[in-house]
Steps between C-alpha positions, in 0.01 A plus 500: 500500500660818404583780741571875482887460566643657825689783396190649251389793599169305458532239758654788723145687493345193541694431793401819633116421464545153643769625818184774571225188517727327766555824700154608493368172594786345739715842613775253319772683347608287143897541538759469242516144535178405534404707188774320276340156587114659429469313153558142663251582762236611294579258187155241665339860514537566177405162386177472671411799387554484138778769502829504311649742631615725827382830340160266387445460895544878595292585255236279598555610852447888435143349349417412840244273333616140708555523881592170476819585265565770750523196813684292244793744459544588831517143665760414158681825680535404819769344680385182678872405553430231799643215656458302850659611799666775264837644691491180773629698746205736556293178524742353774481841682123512479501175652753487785484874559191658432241295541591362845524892598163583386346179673680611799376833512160410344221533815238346233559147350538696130742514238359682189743554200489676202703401191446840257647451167452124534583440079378139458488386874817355590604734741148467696507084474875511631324701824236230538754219453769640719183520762327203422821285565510660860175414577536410846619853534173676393246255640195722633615805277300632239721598219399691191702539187400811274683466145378781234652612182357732229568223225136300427717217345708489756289452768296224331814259468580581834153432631480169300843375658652410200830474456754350267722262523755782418339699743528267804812426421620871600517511832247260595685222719411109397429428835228778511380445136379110571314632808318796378495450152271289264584368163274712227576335156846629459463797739471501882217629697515628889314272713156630639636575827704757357293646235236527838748715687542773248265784370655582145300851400593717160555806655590831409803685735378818404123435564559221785166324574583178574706584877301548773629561878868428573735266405827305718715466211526736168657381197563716225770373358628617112223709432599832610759503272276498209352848629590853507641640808119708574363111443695323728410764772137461417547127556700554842189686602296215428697256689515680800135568508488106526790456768472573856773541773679163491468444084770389326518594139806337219558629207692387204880460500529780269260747628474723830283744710790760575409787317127415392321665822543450845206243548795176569847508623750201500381264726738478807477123531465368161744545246377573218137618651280822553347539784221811520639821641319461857698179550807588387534845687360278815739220530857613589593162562220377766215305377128661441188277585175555369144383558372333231 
């Protein structure tokens, strides 16, 4: 299927139309890199559509005659980059670290999570997993996963639970694989007990409807990158309305709060980890209890 080569000043106002849909729908920002690999990712677009070329789908798009195209594009846009128990050693902090702290200081028998960003679900099934598999831990807790991302396709696979075998096979240990994972066909599916423990919700960062009270445990991690320095302060807004005193949010390797508001500071116990302003200020080095 022919395409408007790169360097035309063609595909470059294409680009432009296409970078604006992502931006006005996802406050995504389509960088340099991303841009250049923009004809792979919309070559299914293009073919399910009936159109031969970029410069074909922008001009469609300025028709505004097919909200569907409009979804299409954007979720071929996207970056749902994912893998389990991505960067193992925030995982192994969550679970020795974290976690225990929170059930410590914890004066309900709740642990409520929210995975924002979640991609395709991996990062939200490594939680459930990782909690699952310390069972005896968590007996008599009620423990509520919230995974949202703006992507509808996204969200489906990841509330379906399948995976594939190329998928399991990052990250995913063998041990853990056999116990929570099904054979589907050639693919894998997450057992029911898992898919049970998680509330996957397309969800909009910008236009949040799907969080409701506050959350234990934040993870944003590798989106704020994709957004403009006004964004990602928007978004640190957001996820401190949803924390309270003893909240512990992690980011991506990559990004950071210093410099985006004052809503989080480091976190002075977990490397790595924001903690909300109140906290951080509060705890020079003794520990802060809370009532649940």
């Amino acid at each position: 299927m022919p395409l408007s080569p790169a360097g035309t000043a063609v595909f470059q106002g294409a680009a432009r139309i296409l970078s604006g849909l992502l931006e006005a729908r996802t406050g995504q920002i389509l960088s340099e890199g991303r841009a250049w690999r923009m004809e792979t990712a919309l070559r299914p677009v293009l073919r399910v559509h009936g159109l031969q070329t970029i410069d074909d789908l922008a001009a469609q798009l300025l028709r505004k005659q097919d909200p569907r195209l409009d979804e299409d594009v954007v979720n071929a846009l996207l970056n749902n980059e994912s893998s389990f128990f991505r960067d193992l050693q925030i995982f192994d902090m969550i679970h020795r670290q974290i976690l225990p702290r929170i059930q410590e200081e914890r004066g309900e028998r709740t642990l409520r999570i929210w995975s924002a960003g979640c991609s395709t679900g991996q990062e939200a099934y490594s939680l459930a997993i990782r909690l699952c598999n310390d069972a005896e831990r968590w007996q008599g807790w009620r423990i509520e996963i919230l995974a949202t991302d703006i992507s509808t396709a996204a969200i489906e696979q990841a509330r379906s639970g399948i995976f594939s075998q190329m998928d399991v096979q990052r990250g995913l240990a063998v041990g853990d694989l056999i116990k929570w994972f099904e054979p589907h066909g050639e693919d894998w599916r997450a057992n029911s007990v898992l898919r049970r423990m998680i509330d996957f919700r397309r969800d909009n960062l910008f236009d949040a409807r799907a969080p409701s009270g506050e959350y234990d445990l934040l993870l944003c991690r590798n989106v704020l990158l994709y957004f403009t320095p006004a964004r990602r302060g928007d978004v640190l807004q957001l996820l401190a309305r949803h924390s309270h005193a003893g909240s512990v949010l992690l980011l991506g390797a990559g990004e950071t709060v210093i410099g985006q508001g004052d809503d989080f500071l480091p976190h002075p116990d977990f490397r790595g980890g924001y903690a909300p302003k109140a906290l951080a200020s509060d705890r020079a080095g003794r520990p802060v209890r809370r009532a649940g």
